[in-house]
C-alpha positions, 0 to 999 in steps of 0.5 A: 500500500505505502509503495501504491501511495508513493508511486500515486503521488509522483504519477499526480505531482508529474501531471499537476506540473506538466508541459503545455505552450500558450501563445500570447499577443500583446497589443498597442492600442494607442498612437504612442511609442511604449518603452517598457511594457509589464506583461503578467500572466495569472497562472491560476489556470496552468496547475503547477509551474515550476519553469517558463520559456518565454520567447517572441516569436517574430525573432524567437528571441528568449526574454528575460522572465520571472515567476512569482509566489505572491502568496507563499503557498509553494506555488507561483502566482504570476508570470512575468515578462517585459516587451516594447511597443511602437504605436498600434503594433502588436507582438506574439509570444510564446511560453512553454510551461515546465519544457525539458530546455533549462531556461538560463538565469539572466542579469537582474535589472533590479535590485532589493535588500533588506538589512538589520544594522550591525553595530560591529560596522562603523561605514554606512554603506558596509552592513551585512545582516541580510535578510528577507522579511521581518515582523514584530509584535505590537507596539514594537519599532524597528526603525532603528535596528534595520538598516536605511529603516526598512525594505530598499529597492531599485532599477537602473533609474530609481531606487526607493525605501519604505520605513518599517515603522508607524508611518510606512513613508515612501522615502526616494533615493535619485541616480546621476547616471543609468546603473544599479548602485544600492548594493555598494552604496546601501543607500548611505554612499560615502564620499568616494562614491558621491565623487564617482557620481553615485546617487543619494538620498534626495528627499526629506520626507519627517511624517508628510506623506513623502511619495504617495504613502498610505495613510488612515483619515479620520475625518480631519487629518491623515493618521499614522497606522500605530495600532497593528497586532503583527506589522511586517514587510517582506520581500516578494520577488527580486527579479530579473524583470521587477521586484516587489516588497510587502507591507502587512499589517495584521489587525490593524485598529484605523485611527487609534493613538500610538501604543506603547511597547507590550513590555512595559506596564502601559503597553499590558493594558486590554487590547480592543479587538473589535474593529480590526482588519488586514491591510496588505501594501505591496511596491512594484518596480519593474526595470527600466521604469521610474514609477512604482504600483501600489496595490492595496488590499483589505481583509473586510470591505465592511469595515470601509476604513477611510484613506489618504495619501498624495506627495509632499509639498517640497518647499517652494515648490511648483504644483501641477493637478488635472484634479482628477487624480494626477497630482504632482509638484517640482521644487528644491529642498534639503534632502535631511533635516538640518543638523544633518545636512553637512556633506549635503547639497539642495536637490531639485526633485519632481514628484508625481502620484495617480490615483484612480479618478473614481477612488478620489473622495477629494483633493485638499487643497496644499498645506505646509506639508502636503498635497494630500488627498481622501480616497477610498477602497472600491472593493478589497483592492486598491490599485495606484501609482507613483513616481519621481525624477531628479534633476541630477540624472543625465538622462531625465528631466530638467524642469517643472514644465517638462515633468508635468508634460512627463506626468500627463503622458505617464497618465495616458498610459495608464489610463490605456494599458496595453491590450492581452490575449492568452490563446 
């Protein structure tokens, strides 16, 4: 009997991760040039996949690909592959599904890291504690034992951060030239580095909503996510095409005041149950993009807890809004807090972020700190977009008019993604 069963669950595993080839056509349906195209596959539909070829069939080119376990269940969710296309073109692909031919690993165009600060290392940029997802319990702050504050991410033309603690903020690292760099500069370059024209941390961002984070509203102002029973952050995917990190924050109270850490006696008091639900924020960065997707999920659409986000105001800076979701400002700030700010330069950044036209409950009007916004969840999932430039880089742009053309375009993608069909 246990030889039967044995040989039973083989014969089950072989079919469950068979071989099988879909076509695939991916269509333009705009009269502009796309550069950089996310084509992702549900394989929900496909059993077990363990490997994929995905190839374009008019050059029969292999593609750089990646299969993603969104949900760490063992199983990949997702397949994913970038493509370019001209205005109206469409092009067709192939993948095979668990074929005999061993696809090849090609060079990441992106890159994430994750680190606890280790206080034996004196250089910033030389920490060494790897790893890959953290969480804590209620009332704990690890901002200062990880390393640049929490999950750090890049292409060749970005890199951004997200801080693990209570605020969440998106905070933003700007490139002077193309090139992955975080894992020499660890988002802190030395001196050397900043001389052979690495980049740097390039925005202040305090408790604003630095580029596009979520936050609570309760009504009259955006409020912090303090009262979680697990708050965790985890890197989902490092490559070759995109990288994408979590935010989970497990029984979240909205709205409620800071806790105190469970160790001491403030922190033993009864816990409220009542009222609580799991948000779930996953960052999306795809190579050769400098915007990033945010998808947000909720655990009890009933619970209907009200939202904001936006950017925040650099000072002196230049906004534009089509008042419909876009939103986005161009202006010169110190990228630290003032007693920090020795060895640093003002930078000129442009910040944009957009919204889904009918998630928008208002847009407020700019304060000292923000353009914010009050959105709500049609659903459990929420899907919006953020982005920025530098005026350092030598491949971006320059002025405040040339990124808000930028942004109006961004938008019109999209507004119209690209078109695909699985045959």
């Amino acid at each position: 009997m246990k030889r039967l069963s044995t040989a039973a669950l083989l014969l089950a595993i072989a079919f469950a991760a068979q071989a099988a080839t879909i076509q695939v056509e991916v269509q333009n349906p705009s009269k502009f040039q796309r550069d950089c195209v996310p084509v992702v596959i549900d394989l929900s539909a496909y059993g077990l996949v363990n490997a994929a070829i995905v190839s374009e069939k008019a050059s029969a080119r292999i593609l750089p690909s990646q299969l993603d376990d969104l949900d760490q269940d063992g199983r990949p969710d997702e397949l994913c592959f970038l493509t370019a296309l001209a205005p109206r073109e469409s092009k067709s692909f192939q993948v095979e599904f668990n074929g005999t031919q061993q696809p090849e690993t090609p060079e990441s165009e992106v890159y994430v890291e994750m680190l606890l600060s280790n206080k034996k290392v004196k250089e910033e940029n030389k920490h060494d504690i790897y790893i890959s997802s953290l969480t804590v319990e209620r009332g704990v702050n690890p901002y200062n034992q990880l390393h640049h504050h929490g999950a750090a991410f890049e292409n060749e033309l970005v890199a951004y951060r997200i801080y693990f603690d209570h605020r969440q903020t998106v905070d933003i690292y700007g490139k002077y030239h193309k090139g992955l760099e975080l894992r020499q500069t660890q988002f802190y370059p030395d001196e050397a580095q900043k001389q052979a024209g690495f980049g740097d941390d390039i925005l202040w961002v305090g408790n604003t909503f630095g580029l596009g984070t979520l936050r609570g509203y309760d009504g009259q102002q955006p409020t912090m996510l303090h009262d979680v029973m697990h708050r965790s952050q985890r890197i989902v995917a490092r490559g070759p095409v995109r990288t994408i990190v979590e935010i989970s924050d497990e029984g979240w109270l909205p709205n409620a005041p800071a806790v105190k850490n469970p160790l001491t006696n403030d922190g033993k008091q009864p816990i409220q149950t009542e009222g609580r639900l799991d948000l779930t924020t996953r960052y999306t960065l795809y190579a050769h993009r400098r915007d990033c997707q945010v998808d947000v999920f909720i655990s009890d659409v009933s619970a209907a807890p009200r939202f904001s986000t936006g950017i925040i105001n650099v000072k002196n800076s230049v906004e534009y809004s089509n008042h419909h979701g876009l939103r986005g400002c161009w202006g010169t700030d110190w990228p630290v807090s003032e007693k920090d700010s020795v060895g640093h330069k003002r930078e000129t950044v442009g910040l944009g972020i957009c919204l889904p036209q009918q998630s928008v409950v208002s847009e407020w009007p700019a304060d000292s700190d923000n353009y914010g916004f009050e959105i709500s969840m049609r659903g459990a999932h929420l899907c919006y977009h953020i982005t920025f430039g530098s005026d350092n880089e030598d491949f971006g742009y320059h002025s405040a008019d040339d990124w808000f053309e930028y942004l109006r375009q961004w938008k019109r993608e999209i507004d119209t993604p690209a078109r695909m069909t699985i045959h």
